[in-house]
C-alpha positions in Angstrom: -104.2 202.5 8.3 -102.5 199.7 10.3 -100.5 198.4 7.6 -99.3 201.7 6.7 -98.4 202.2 10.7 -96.3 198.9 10.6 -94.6 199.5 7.5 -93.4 202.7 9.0 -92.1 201.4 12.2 -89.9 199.1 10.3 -88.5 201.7 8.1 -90.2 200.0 4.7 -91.6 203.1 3.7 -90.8 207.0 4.0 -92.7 210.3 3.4 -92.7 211.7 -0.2 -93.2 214.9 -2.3 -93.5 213.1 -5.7 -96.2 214.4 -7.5 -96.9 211.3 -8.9 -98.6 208.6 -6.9 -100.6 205.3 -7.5 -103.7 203.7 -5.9 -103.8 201.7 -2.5 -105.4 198.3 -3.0 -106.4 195.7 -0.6 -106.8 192.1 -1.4 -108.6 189.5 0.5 -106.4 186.7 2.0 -107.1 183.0 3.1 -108.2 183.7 6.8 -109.8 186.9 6.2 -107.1 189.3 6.6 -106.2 192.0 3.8 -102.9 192.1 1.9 -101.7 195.6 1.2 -101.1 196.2 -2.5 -100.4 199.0 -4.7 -101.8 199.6 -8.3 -98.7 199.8 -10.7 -100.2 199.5 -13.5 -99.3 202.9 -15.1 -95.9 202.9 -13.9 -95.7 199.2 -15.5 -96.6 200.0 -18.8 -93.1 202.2 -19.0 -91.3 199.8 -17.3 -88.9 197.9 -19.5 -89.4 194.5 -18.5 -86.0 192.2 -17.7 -86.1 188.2 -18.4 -86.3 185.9 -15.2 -83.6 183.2 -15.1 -85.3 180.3 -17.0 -86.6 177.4 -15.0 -86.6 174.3 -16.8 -89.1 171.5 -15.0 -87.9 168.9 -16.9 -84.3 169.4 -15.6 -84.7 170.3 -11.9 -86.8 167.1 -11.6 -83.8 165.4 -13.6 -81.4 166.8 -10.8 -83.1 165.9 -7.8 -82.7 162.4 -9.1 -83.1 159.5 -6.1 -83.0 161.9 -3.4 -84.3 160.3 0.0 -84.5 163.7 2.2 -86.6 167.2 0.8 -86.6 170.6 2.6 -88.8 173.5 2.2 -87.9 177.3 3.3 -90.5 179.8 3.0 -89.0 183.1 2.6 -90.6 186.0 4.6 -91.6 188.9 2.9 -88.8 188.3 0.5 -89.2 191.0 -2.0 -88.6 193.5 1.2 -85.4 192.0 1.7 -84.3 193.7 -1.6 -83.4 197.9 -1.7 -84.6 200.3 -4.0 -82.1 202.3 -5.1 -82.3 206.3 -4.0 -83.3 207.7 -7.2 -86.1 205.4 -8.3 -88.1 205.7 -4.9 -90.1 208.3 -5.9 -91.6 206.1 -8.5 -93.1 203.8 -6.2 -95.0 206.6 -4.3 -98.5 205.9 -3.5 -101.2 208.3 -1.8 -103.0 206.7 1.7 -106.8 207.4 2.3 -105.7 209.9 4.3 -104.0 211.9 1.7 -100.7 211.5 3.2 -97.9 210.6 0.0 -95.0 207.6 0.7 -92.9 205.6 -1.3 -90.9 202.6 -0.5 -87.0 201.8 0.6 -87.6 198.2 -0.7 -89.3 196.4 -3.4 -93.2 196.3 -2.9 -95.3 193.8 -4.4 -96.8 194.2 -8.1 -93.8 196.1 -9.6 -93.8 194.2 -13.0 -90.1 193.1 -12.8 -90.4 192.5 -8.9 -90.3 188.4 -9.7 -87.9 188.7 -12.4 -85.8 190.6 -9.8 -85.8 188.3 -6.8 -85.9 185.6 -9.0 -82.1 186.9 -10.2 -80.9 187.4 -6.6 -81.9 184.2 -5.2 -80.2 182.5 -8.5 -77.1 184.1 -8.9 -76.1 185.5 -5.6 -78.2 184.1 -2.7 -77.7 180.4 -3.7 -74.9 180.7 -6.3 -73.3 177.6 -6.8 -76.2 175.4 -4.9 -78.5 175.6 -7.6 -78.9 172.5 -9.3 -76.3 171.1 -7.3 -78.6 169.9 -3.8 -81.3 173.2 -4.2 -83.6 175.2 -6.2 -85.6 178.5 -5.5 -88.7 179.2 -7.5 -89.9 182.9 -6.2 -90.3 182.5 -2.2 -89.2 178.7 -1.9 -86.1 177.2 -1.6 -86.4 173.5 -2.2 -83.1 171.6 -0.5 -82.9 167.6 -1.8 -80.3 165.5 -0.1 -79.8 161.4 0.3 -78.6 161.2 3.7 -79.0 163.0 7.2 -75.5 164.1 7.1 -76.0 165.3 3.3 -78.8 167.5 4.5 -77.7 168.9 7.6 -74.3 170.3 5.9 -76.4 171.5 2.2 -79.2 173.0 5.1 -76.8 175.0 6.7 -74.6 176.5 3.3 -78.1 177.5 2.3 -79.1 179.5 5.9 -75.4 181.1 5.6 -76.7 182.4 2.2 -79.7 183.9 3.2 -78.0 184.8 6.3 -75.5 186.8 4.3 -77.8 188.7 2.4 -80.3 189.4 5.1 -82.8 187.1 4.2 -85.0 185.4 6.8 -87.5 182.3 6.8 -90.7 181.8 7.8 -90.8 178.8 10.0 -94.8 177.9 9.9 -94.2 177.6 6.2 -90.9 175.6 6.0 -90.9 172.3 6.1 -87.4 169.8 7.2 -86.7 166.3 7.0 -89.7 165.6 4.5 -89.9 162.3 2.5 -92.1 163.9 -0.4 -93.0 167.2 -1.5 -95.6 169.0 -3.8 -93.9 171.8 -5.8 -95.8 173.1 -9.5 -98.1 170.3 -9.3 -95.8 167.5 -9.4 -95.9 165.2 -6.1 -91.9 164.5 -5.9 -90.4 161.1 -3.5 -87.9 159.1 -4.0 -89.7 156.6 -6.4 -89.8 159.7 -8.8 -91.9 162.7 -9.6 -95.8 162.1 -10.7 -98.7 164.9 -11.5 -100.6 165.3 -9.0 -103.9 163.9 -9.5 -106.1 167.3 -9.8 -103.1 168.6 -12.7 -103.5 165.1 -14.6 -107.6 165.1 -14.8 -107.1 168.6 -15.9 -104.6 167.3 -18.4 -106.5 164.5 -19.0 -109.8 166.5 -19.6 -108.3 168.8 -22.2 -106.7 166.2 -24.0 -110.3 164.5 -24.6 -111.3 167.4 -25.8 -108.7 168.3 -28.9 -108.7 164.2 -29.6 -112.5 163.2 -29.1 -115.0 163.6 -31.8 -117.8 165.7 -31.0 -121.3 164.9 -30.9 -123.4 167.2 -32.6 -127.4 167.2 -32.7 -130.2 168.1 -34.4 -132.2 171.4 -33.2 -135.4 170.3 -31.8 -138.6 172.8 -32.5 -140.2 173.1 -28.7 -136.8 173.9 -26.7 -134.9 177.2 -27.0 -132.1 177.9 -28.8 -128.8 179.6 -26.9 -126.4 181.0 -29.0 -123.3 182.2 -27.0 -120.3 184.2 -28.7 -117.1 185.0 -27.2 -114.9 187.7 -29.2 -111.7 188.7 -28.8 -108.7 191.3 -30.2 -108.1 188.5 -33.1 -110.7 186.5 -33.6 -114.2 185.2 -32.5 -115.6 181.7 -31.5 -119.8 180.7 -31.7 -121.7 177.8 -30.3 -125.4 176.9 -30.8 -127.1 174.4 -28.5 -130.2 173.8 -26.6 -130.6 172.4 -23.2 -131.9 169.3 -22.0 -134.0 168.9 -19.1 -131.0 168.8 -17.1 -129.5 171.7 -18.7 -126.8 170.1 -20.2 -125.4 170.9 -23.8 -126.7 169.5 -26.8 -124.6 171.8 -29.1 -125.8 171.8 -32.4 -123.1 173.8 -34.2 -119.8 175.7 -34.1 -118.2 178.3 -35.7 -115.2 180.6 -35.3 -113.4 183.2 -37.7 -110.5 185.2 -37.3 -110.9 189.2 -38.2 -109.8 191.0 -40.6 -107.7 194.5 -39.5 -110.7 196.4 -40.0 -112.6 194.4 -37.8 -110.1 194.0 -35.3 -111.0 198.0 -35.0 -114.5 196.8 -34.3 -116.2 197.9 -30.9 -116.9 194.3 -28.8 -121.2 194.3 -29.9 -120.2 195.1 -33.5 -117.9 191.9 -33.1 -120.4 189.1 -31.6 -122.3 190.5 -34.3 -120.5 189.0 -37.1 -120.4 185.9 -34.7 -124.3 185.3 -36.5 -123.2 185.9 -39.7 -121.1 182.4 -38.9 -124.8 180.5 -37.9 -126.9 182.2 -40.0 -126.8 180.0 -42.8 -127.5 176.8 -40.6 -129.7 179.2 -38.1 -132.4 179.0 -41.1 -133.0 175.5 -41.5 -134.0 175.4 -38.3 -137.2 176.8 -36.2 -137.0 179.1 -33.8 -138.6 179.4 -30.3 -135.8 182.3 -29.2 -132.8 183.0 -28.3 -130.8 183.8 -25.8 -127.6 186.1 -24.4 -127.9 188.2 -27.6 -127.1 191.1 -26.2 -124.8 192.6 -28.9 -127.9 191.9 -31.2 -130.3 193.8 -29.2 -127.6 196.5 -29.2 -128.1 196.4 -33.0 -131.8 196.6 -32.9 -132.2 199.3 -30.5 -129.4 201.4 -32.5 -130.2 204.0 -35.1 -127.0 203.6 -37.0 -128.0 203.1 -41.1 -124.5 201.7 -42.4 -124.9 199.2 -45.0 -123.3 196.6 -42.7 -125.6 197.4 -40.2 -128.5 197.2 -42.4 -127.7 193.8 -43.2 -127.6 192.5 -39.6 -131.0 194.3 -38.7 -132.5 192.4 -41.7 -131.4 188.9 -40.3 -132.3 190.0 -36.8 -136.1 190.3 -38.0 -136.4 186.6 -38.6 -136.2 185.6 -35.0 -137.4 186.1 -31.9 -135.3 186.8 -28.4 
C-alpha cells in the first residue's frame, strides 16, 4: 500500500512481532483520496479515557473581545508530531493486506484519548501562557486575535517559536493571516462581535419550534394507509402514527413513547418495537384500517413460533389488521 510505503520512509511506523493487531481502514476524503485509519476499537474499550482541557465558548469569545486582526494555523498531521512511548507501541500494531504486522512511533488517528492528548500539549506546553491571552487552539487550529499590525506580527511569531520548539509545523493552504473575520464552531467572529452562523441558527431555530409549538394532530382518514414507525432504544422507545397526503407529507395522527422497564431493557430490538403497539393499540381501534406499514418487528412476531403468554398477546392484536 502507498500509504503504508510513505509512512515508512518517514520513520512513522516500524515492523512488529505483537501478536496482537487491529484492522486497516480506509475512509473516503473530500477530493476522492482515502485517509488511512486504523480500527481501535478493541484496544479502546480498555483504554482508561483522560479529560481534555475544557473549552468554554462563552469565554474565548469573551477574550477575543474587539479584536480588529484574526489568524488561522492549520497544523499538519499534528497528532504525528507527538511520540509514543517505547513500551506502549506494540499496542497500536495493526496487520497490512499483505500480512505484514507494524505499529507506530507516534500517535495515529482513532486512539480514544488521541484528542484529549493533543488537546493537553497544545494547552499547556505548546501555547502555555498565550492561551487566552491573544490565542486559542481547538484540536488542529490555532486561532491568533490581535488589534493592531504590530500586535499581530509580535503574538504571530511567539506562537511559530512554540510550535517551532516542539516540532510542530503548519500547513500553509489551510492557514489563514491578516483576516478581518473568521468562522470557528459555527460562530461567524469580526470585530462588531460574534453571531451564529446562519445554517447553526435555523437549526437552532427549527428545534426550538419544535419543543415550543403545539402540534397539529388529525383525524385518520379510512381510504389512505396508515404508517406506523417505532424507533427503540437501550432505555426507552418512541411511536408515531400518520398517513400521507398526496404529497407525502405527515399528517400524524398520534404519539406515544414509554420508557422500559429492566426486563425489557433485556429485550431483543423486534420484541421492543413490539411493545411500541401496545402504546397505539387502544387509539389504533377506533380507527379503520387499510394497512400498515414498516412493521417489520410485527411480521417477526407473526412468522415466529414462540408460544409465551406475552407473545400470545401481540399475535392476537396482530390479527385485527392488515400489512
Amino acid at each position: 500500500m502507498e500509504q503504508v510505503n510513505d509512512m515508512n520512509d518517514q520513520g512513522i511506523i516500524e515492523s512488529s512481532n505483537y501478536p496482537y493487531n487491529s484492522h486497516v481502514v480506509l475512509v473516503p476524503k473530500k477530493g476522492g483520496k482515502l485517509r488511512f485509519c486504523i480500527n481501535y476499537k478493541s484496544l479502546n474499550e480498555v483504554t482508561h479515557p483522560i479529560t481534555p482541557p475544557a473549552i468554554d465558548l462563552s469565554h474565548t469569545l469573551r477574550d477575543i473581545g474587539k479584536a480588529k486582526i484574526f489568524c488561522i494555523l492549520d497544523i499538519e498531521s499534528g497528532y504525528r508530531q507527538i511520540a509514543v512511548h517505547l513500551d506502549s507501541r506494540k499496542y497500536t500494531a495493526f496487520r497490512t493486506p499483505e500480512g505484514e504486522t507494524l505499529q507506530f512511533h507516534v500517535m495515529p488517528f482513532s486512539l480514544k484519548n488521541a484528542p484529549a492528548t493533543f488537546q493537553q500539549l497544545m494547552s499547556a506546553e505548546v501555547l502555555t501562557g498565550y492561551i487566552s491571552e491573544f490565542c486559542f487552539a481547538y484540536l488542529n487550529d490555532v486561532i491568533i486575535y490581535c488589534h493592531s499590525w504590530e500586535e499581530c506580527l509580535g503574538h504571530l511569531q511567539s506562537v511559530l517559536e512554540g510550535l517551532k520548539l516542539h516540532g510542530m509545523t503548519c500547513k500553509l493552504l489551510k492557514s489563514f493571516f491578516g483576516k478581518s473575520s473568521i468562522d470557528y464552531l459555527g460562530h461567524a467572529i469580526s470585530p462588531e462581535g460574534s453571531f451564529r452562523q446562519h445554517k447553526q441558527r435555523q437549526v437552532f431555530s427549527n428545534l426550538k419550534n419544535s419543543f415550543t409549538n403545539i402540534h397539529q394532530l388529525h383525524l385518520p382518514q379510512g381510504d389512505k394507509s396508515l404508517v406506523l414507525q417505532i424507533d427503540a432504544c437501550q432505555n426507552g422507545l418512541g411511536t408515531v402514527l400518520y398517513q400521507q397526503d398526496v404529497e407525502e407529507h405527515p399528517h400524524v395522527i398520534v404519539y406515544a413513547s414509554t420508557r422500559l422497564n429492566e426486563t425489557e431493557q433485556r429485550y431483543h430490538i423486534n420484541k421492543q418495537e413490539c411493545l411500541g403497539y401496545e402504546e397505539i393499540q387502544v387509539i389504533s381501534r377506533r380507527a379503520t384500517f387499510h394497512s400498515m406499514v414498516r412493521l417489520k418487528a410485527l411480521k417477526w412476531r407473526h412468522k415466529s413460533r414462540n408460544s409465551k403468554a406475552k407473545l400470545g398477546q401481540w399475535d392476537m392484536f396482530l390479527t385485527e389488521f392488515d400489512f
